[in-house]
PDB file of N, H, CA, C and O in Angstrom:
ATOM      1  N   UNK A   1      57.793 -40.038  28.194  1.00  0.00           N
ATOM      2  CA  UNK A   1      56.941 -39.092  27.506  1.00  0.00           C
ATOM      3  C   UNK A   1      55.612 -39.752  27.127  1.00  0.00           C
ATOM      4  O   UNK A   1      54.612 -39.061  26.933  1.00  0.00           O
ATOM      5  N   UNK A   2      55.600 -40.960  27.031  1.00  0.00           N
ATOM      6  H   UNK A   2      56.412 -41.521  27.189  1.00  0.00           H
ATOM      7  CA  UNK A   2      54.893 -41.475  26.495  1.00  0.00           C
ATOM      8  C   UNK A   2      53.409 -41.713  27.649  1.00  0.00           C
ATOM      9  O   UNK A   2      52.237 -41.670  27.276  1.00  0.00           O
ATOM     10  N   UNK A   3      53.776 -41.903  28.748  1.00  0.00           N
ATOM     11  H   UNK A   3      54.728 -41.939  29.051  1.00  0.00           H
ATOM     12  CA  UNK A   3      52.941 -42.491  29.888  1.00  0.00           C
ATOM     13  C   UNK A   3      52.866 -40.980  30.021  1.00  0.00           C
ATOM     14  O   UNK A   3      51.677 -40.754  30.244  1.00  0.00           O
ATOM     15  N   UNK A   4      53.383 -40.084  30.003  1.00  0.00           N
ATOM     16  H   UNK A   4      54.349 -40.267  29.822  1.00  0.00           H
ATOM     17  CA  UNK A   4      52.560 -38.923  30.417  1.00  0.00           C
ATOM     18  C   UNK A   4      51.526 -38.552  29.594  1.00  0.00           C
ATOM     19  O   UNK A   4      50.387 -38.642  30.051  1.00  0.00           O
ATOM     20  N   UNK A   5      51.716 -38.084  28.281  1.00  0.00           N
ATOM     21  H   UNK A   5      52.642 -38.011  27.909  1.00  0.00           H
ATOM     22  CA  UNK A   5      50.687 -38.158  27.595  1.00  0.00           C
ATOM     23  C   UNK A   5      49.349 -39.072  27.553  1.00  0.00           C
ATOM     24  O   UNK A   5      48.221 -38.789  27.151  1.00  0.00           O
ATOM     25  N   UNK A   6      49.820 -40.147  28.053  1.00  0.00           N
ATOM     26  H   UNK A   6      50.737 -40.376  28.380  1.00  0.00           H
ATOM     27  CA  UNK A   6      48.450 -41.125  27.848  1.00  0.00           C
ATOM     28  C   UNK A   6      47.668 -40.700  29.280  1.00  0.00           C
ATOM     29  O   UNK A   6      46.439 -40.701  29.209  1.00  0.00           O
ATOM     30  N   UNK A   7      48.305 -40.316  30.643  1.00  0.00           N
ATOM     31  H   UNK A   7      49.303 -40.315  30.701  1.00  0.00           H
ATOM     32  CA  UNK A   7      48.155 -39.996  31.788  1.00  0.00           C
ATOM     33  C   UNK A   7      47.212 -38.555  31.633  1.00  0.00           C
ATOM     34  O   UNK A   7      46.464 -37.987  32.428  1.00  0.00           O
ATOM     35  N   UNK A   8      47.517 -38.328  30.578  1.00  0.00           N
ATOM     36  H   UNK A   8      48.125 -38.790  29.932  1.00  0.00           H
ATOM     37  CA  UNK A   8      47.024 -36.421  30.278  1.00  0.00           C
ATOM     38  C   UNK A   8      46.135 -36.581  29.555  1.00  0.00           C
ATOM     39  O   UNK A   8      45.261 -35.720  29.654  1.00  0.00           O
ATOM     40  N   UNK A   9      45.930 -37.524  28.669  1.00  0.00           N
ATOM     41  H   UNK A   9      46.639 -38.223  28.588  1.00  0.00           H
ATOM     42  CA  UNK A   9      44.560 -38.194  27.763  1.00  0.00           C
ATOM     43  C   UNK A   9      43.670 -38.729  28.351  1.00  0.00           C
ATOM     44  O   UNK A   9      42.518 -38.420  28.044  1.00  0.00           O
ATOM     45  N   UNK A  10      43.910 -39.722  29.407  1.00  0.00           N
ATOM     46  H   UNK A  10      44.845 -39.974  29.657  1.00  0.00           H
ATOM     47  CA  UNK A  10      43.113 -40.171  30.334  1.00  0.00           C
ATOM     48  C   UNK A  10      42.465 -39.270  31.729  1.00  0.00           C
ATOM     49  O   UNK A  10      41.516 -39.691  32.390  1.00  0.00           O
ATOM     50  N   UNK A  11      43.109 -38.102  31.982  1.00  0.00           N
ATOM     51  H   UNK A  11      43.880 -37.760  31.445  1.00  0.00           H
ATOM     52  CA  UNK A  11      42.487 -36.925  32.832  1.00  0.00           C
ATOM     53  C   UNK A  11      41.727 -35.986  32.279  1.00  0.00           C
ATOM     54  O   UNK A  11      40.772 -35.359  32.739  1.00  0.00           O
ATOM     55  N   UNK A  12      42.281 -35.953  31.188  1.00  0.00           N
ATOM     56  H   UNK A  12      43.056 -36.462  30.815  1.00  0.00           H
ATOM     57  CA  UNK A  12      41.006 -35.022  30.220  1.00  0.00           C
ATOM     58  C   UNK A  12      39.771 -35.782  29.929  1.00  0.00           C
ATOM     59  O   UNK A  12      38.586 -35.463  30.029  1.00  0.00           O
ATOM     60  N   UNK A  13      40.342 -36.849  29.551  1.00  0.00           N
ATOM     61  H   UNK A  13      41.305 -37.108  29.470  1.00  0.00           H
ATOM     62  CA  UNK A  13      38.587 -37.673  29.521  1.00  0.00           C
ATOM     63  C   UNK A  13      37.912 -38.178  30.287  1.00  0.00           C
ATOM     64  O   UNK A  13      36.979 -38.836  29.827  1.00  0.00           O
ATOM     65  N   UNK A  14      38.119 -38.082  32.208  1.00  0.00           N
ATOM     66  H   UNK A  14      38.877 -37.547  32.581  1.00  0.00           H
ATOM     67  CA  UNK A  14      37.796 -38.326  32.920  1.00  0.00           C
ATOM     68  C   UNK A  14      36.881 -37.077  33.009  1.00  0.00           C
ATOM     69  O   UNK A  14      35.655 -36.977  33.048  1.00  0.00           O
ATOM     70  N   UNK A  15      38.042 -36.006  33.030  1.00  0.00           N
ATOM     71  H   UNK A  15      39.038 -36.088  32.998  1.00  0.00           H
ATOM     72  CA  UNK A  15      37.015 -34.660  33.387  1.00  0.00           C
ATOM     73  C   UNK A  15      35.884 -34.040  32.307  1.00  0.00           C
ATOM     74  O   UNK A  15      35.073 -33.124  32.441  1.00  0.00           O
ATOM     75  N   UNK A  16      36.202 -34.999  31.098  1.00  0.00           N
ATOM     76  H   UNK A  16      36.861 -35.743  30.989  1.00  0.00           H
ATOM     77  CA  UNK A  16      34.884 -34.428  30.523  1.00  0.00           C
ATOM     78  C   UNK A  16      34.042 -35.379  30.925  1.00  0.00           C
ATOM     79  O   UNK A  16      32.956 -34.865  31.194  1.00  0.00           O
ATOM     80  N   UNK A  17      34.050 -36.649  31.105  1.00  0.00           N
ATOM     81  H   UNK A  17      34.932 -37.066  30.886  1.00  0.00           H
ATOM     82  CA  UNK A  17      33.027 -37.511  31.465  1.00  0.00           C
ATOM     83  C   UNK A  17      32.192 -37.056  33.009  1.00  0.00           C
ATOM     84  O   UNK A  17      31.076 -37.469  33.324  1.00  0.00           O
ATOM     85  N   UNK A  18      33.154 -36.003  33.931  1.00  0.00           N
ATOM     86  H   UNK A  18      34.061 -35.668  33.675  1.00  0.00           H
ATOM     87  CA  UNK A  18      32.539 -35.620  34.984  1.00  0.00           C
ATOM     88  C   UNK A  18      32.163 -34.663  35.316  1.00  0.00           C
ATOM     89  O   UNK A  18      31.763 -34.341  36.435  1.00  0.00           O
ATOM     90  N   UNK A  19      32.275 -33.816  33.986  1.00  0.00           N
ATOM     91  H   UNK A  19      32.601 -34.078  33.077  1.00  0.00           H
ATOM     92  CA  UNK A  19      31.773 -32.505  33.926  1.00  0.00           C
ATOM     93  C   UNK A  19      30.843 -31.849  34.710  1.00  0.00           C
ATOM     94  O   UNK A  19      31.015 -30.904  35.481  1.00  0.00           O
ATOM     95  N   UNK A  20      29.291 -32.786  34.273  1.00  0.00           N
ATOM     96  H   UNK A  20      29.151 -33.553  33.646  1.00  0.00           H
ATOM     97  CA  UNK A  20      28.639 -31.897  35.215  1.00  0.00           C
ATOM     98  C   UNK A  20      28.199 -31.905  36.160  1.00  0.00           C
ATOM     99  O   UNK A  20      27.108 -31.490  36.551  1.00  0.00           O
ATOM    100  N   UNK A  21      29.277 -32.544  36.816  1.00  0.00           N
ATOM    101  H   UNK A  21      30.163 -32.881  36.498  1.00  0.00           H
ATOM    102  CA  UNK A  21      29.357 -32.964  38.291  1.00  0.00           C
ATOM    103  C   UNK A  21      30.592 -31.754  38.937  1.00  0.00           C
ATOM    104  O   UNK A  21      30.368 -30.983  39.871  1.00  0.00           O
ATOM    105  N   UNK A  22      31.842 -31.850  38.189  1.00  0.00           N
ATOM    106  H   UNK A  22      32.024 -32.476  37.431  1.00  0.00           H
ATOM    107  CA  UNK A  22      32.736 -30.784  38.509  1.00  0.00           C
ATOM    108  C   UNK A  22      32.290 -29.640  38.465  1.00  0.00           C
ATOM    109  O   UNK A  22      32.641 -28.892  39.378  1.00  0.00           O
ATOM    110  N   UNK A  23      31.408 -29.122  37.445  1.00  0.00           N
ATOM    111  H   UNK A  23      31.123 -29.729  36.703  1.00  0.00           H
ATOM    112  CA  UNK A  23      30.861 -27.589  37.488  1.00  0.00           C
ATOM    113  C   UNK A  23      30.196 -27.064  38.826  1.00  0.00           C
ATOM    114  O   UNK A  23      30.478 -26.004  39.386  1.00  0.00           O
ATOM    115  N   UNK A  24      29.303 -27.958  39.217  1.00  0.00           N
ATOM    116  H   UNK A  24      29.074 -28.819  38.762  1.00  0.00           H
ATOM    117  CA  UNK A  24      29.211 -28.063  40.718  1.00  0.00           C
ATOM    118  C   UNK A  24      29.921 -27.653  41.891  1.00  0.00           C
ATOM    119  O   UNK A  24      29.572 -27.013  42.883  1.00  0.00           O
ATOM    120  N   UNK A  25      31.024 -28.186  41.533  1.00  0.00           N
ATOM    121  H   UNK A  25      31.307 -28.706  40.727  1.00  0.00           H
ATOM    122  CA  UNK A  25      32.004 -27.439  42.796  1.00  0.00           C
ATOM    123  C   UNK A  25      32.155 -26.262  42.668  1.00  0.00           C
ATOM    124  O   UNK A  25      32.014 -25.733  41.566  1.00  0.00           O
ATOM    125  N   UNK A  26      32.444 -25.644  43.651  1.00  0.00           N
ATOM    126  H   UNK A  26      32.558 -26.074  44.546  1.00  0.00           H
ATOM    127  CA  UNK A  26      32.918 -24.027  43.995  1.00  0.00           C
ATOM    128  C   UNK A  26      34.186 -23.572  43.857  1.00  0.00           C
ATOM    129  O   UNK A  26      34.482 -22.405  44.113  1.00  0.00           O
ATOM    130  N   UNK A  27      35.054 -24.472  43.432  1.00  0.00           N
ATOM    131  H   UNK A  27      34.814 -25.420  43.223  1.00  0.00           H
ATOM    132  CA  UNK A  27      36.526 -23.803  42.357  1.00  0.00           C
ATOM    133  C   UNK A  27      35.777 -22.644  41.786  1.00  0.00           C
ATOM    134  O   UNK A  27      34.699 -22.629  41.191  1.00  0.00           O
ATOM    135  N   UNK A  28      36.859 -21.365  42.207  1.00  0.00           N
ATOM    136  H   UNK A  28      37.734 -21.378  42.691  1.00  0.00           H
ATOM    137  CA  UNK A  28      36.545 -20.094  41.179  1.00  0.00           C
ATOM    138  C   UNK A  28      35.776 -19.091  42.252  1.00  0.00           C
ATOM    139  O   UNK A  28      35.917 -17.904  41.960  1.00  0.00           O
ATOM    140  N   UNK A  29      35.074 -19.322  43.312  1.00  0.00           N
ATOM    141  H   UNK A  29      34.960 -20.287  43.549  1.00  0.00           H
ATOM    142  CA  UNK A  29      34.099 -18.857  44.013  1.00  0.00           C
ATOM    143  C   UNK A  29      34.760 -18.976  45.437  1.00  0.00           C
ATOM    144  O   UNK A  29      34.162 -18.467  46.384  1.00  0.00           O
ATOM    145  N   UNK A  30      35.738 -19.499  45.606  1.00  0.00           N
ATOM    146  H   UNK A  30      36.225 -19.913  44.837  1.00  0.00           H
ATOM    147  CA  UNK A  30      36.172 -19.750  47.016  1.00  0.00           C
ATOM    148  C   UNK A  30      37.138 -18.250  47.659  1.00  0.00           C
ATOM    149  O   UNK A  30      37.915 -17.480  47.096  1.00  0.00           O
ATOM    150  N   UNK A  31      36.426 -18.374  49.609  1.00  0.00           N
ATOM    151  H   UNK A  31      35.794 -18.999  50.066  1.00  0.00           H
ATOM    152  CA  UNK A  31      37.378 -17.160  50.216  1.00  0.00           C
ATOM    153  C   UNK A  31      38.536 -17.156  49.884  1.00  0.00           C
ATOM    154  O   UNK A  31      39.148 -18.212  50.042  1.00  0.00           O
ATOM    155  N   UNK A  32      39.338 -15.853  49.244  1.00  0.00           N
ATOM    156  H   UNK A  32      38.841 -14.995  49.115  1.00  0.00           H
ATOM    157  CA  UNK A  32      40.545 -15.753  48.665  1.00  0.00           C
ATOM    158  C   UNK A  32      40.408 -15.420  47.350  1.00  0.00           C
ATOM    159  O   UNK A  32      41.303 -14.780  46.798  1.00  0.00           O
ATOM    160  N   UNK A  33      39.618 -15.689  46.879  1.00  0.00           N
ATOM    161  H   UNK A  33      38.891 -16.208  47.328  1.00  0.00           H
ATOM    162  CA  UNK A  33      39.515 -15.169  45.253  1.00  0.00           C
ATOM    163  C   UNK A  33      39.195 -14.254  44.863  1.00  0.00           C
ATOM    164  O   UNK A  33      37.968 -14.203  44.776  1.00  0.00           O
ATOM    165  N   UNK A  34      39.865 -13.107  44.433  1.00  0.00           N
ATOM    166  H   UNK A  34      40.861 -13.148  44.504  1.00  0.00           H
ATOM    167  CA  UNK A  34      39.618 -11.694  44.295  1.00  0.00           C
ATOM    168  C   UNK A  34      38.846 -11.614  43.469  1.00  0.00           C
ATOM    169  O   UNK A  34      38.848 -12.538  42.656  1.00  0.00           O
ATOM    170  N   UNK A  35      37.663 -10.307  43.251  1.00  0.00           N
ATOM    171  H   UNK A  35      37.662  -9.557  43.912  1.00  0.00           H
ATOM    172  CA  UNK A  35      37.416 -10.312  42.306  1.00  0.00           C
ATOM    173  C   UNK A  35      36.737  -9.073  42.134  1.00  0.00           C
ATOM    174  O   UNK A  35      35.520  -9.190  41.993  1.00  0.00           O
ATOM    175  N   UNK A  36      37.313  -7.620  42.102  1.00  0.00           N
ATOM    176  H   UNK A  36      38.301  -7.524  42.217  1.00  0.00           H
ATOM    177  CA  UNK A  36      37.292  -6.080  41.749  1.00  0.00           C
ATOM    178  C   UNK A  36      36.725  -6.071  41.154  1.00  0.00           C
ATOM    179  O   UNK A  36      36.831  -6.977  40.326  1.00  0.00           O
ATOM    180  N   UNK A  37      35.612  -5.098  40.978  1.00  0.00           N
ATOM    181  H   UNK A  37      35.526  -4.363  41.650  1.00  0.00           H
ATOM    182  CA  UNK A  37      34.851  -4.606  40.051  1.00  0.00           C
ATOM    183  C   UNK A  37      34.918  -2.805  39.916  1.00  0.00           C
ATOM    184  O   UNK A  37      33.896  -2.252  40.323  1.00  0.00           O
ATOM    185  N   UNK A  38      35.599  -2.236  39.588  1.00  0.00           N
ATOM    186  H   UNK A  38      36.429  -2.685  39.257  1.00  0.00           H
ATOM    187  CA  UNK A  38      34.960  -0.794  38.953  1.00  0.00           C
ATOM    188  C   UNK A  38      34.364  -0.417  37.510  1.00  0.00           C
ATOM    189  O   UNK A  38      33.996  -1.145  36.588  1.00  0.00           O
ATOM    190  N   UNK A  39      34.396   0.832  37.631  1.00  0.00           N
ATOM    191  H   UNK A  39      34.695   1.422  38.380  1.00  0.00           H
ATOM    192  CA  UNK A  39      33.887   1.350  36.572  1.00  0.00           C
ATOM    193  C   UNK A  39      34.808   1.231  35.049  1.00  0.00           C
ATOM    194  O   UNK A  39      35.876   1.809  34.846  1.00  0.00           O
ATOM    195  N   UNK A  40      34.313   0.613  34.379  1.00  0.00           N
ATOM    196  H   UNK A  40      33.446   0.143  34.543  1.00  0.00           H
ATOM    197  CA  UNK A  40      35.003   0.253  32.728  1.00  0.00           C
ATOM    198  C   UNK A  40      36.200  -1.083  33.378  1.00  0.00           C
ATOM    199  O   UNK A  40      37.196  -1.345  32.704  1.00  0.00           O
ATOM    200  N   UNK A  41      35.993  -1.657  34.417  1.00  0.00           N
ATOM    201  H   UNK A  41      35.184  -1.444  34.965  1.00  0.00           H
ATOM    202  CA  UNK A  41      37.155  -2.518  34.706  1.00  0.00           C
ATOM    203  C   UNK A  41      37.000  -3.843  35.450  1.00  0.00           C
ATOM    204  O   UNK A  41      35.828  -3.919  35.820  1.00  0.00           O
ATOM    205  N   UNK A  42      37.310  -4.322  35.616  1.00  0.00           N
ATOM    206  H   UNK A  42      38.262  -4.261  35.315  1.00  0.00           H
ATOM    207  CA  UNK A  42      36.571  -5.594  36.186  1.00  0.00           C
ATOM    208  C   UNK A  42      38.459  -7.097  36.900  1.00  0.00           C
ATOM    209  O   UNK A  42      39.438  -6.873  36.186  1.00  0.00           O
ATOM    210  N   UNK A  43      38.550  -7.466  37.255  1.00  0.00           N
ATOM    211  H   UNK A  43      37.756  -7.648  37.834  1.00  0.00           H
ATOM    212  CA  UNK A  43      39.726  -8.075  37.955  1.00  0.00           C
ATOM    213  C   UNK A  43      39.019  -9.649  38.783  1.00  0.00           C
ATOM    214  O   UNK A  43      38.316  -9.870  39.769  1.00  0.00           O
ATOM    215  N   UNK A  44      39.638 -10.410  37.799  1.00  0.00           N
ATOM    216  H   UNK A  44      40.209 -10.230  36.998  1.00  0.00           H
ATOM    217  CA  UNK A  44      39.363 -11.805  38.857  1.00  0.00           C
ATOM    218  C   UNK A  44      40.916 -12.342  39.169  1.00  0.00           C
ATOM    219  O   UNK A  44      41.774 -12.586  38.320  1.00  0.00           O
ATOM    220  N   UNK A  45      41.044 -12.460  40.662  1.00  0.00           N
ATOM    221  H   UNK A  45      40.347 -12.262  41.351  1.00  0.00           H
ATOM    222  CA  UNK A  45      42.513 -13.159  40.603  1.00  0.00           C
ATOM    223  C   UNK A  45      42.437 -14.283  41.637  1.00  0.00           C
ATOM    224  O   UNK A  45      42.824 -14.255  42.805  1.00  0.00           O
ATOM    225  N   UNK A  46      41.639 -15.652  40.708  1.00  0.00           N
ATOM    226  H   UNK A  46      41.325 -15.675  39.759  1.00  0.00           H
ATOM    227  CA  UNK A  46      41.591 -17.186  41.655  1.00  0.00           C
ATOM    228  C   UNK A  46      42.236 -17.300  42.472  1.00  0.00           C
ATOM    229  O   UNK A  46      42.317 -18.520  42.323  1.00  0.00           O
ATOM    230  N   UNK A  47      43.077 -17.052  43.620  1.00  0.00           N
ATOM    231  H   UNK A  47      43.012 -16.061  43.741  1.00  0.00           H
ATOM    232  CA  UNK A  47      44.366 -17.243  44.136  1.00  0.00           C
ATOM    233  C   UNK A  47      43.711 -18.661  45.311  1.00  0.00           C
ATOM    234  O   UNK A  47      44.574 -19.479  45.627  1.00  0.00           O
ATOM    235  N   UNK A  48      42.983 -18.777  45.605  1.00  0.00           N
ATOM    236  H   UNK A  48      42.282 -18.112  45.349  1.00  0.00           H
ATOM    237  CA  UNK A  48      42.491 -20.027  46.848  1.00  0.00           C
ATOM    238  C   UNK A  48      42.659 -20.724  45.224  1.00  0.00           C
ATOM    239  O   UNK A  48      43.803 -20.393  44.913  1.00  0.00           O
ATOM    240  N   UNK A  49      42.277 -21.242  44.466  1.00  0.00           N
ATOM    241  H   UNK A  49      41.348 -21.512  44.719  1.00  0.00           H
ATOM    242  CA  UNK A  49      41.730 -22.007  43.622  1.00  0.00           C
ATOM    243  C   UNK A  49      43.013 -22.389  42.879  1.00  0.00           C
ATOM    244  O   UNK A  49      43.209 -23.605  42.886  1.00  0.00           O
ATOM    245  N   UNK A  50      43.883 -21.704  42.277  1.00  0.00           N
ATOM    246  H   UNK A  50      43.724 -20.716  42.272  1.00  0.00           H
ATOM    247  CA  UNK A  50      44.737 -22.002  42.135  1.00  0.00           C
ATOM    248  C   UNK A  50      45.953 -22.863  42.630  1.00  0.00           C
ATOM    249  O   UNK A  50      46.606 -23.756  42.090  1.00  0.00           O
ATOM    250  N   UNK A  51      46.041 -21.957  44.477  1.00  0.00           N
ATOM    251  H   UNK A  51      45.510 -21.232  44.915  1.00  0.00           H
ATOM    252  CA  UNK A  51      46.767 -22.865  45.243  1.00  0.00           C
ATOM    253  C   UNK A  51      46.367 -23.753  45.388  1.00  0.00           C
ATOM    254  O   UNK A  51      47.188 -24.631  45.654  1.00  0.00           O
ATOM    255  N   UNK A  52      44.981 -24.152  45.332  1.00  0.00           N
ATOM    256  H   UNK A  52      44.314 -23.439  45.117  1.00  0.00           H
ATOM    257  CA  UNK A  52      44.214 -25.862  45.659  1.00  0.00           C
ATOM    258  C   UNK A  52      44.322 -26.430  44.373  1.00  0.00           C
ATOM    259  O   UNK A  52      44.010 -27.621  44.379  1.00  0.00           O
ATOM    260  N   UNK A  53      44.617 -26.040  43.403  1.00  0.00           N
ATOM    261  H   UNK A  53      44.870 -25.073  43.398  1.00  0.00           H
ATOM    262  CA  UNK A  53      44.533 -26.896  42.079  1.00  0.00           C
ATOM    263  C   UNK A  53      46.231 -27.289  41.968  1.00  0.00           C
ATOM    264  O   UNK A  53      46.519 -28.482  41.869  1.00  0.00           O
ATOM    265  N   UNK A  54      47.130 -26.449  41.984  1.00  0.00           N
ATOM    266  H   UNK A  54      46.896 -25.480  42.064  1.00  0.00           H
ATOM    267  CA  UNK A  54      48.259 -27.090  42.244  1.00  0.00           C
ATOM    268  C   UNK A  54      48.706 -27.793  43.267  1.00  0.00           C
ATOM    269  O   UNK A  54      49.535 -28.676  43.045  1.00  0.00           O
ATOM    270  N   UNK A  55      48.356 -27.604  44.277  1.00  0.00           N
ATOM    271  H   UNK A  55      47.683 -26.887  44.457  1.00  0.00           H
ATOM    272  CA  UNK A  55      48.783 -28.515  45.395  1.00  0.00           C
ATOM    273  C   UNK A  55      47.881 -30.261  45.028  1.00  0.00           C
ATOM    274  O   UNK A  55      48.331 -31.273  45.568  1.00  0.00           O
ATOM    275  N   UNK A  56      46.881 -30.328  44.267  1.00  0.00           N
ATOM    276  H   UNK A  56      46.516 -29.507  43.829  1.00  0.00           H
ATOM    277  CA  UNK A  56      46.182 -31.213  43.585  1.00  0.00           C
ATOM    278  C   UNK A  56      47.181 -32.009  42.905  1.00  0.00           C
ATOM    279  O   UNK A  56      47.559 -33.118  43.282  1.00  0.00           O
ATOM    280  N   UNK A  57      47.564 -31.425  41.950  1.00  0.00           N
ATOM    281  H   UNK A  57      47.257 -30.524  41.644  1.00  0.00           H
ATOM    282  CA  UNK A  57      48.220 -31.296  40.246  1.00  0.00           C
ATOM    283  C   UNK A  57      49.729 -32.062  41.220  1.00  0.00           C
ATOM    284  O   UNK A  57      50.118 -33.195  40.937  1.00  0.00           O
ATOM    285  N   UNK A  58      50.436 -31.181  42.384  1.00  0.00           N
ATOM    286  H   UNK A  58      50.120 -30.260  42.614  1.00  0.00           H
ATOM    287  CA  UNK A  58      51.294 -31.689  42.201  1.00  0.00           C
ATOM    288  C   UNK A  58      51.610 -33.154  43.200  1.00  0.00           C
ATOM    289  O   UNK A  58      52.598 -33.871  43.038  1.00  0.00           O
ATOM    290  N   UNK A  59      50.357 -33.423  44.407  1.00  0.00           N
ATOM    291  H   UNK A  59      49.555 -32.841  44.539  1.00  0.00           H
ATOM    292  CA  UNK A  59      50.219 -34.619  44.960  1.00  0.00           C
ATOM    293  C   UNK A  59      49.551 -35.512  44.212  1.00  0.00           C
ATOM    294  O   UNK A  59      49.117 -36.435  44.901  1.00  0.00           O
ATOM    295  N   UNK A  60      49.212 -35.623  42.660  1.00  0.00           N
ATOM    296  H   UNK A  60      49.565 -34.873  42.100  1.00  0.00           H
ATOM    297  CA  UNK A  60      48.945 -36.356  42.042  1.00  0.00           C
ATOM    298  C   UNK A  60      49.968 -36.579  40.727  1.00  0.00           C
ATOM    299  O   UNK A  60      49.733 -37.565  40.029  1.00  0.00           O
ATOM    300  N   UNK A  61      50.929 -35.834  40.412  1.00  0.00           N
ATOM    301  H   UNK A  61      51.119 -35.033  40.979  1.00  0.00           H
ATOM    302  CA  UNK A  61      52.300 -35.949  40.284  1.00  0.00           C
ATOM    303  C   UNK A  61      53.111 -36.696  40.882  1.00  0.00           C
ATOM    304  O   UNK A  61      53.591 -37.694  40.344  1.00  0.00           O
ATOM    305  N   UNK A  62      53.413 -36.286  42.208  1.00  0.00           N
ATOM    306  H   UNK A  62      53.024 -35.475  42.645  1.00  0.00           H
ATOM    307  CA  UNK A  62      54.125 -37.258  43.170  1.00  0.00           C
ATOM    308  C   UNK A  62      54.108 -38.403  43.442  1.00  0.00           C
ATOM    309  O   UNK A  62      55.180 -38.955  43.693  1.00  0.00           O
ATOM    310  N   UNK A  63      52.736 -39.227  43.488  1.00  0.00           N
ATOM    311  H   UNK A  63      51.865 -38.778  43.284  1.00  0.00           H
ATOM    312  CA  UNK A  63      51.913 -39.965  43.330  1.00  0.00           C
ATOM    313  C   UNK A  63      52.383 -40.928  42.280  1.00  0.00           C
ATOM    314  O   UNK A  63      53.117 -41.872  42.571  1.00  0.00           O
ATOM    315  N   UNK A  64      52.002 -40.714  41.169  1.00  0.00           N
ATOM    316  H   UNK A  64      51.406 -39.946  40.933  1.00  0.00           H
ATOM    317  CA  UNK A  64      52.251 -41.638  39.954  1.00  0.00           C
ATOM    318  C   UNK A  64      53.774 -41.547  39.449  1.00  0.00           C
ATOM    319  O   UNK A  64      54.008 -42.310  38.511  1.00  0.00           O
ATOM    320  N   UNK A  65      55.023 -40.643  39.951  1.00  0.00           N
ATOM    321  H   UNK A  65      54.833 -40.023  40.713  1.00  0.00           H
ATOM    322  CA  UNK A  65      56.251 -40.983  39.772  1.00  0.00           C
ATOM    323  C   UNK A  65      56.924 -42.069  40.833  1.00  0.00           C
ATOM    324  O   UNK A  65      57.981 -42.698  40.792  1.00  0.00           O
ATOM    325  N   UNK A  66      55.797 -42.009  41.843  1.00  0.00           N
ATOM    326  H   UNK A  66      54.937 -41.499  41.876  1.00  0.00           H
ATOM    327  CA  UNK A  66      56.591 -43.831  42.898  1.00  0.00           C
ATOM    328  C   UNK A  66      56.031 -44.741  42.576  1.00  0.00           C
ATOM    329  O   UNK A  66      56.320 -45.842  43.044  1.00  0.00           O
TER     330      UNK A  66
END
């Protein structure tokens, strides 16, 4: 528990230190990402961005448990 947390302290403060460099990227904006607009209604559903952030999340998981 312990190395995860510090693992989760140390990614958060990476990503604020690279902030505005990450804002940059096109996470959120990529083909696949829905995003409906009507009248009184509005629908965003990340789905490219998501699958690329977990498939991220979990080869960098995999990663630091060998």
């Amino acid at each position: 528990m312990q190395r995860a947390l510090i693992v989760l302290g140390l990614t958060a403060l990476l990503i604020g230190l690279f902030w505005p460099w990450l804002a940059r990227l096109p996470l959120g904006r990529l083909p696949g990402d829905f995003f409906i607009v009507r009248e009184n209604f509005r629908l965003y559903f990340p789905l490219t961005t998501g699958l690329l952030l977990s498939l991220a999340l979990t080869l960098l998981l995999w990663l630091l448990r060998k």
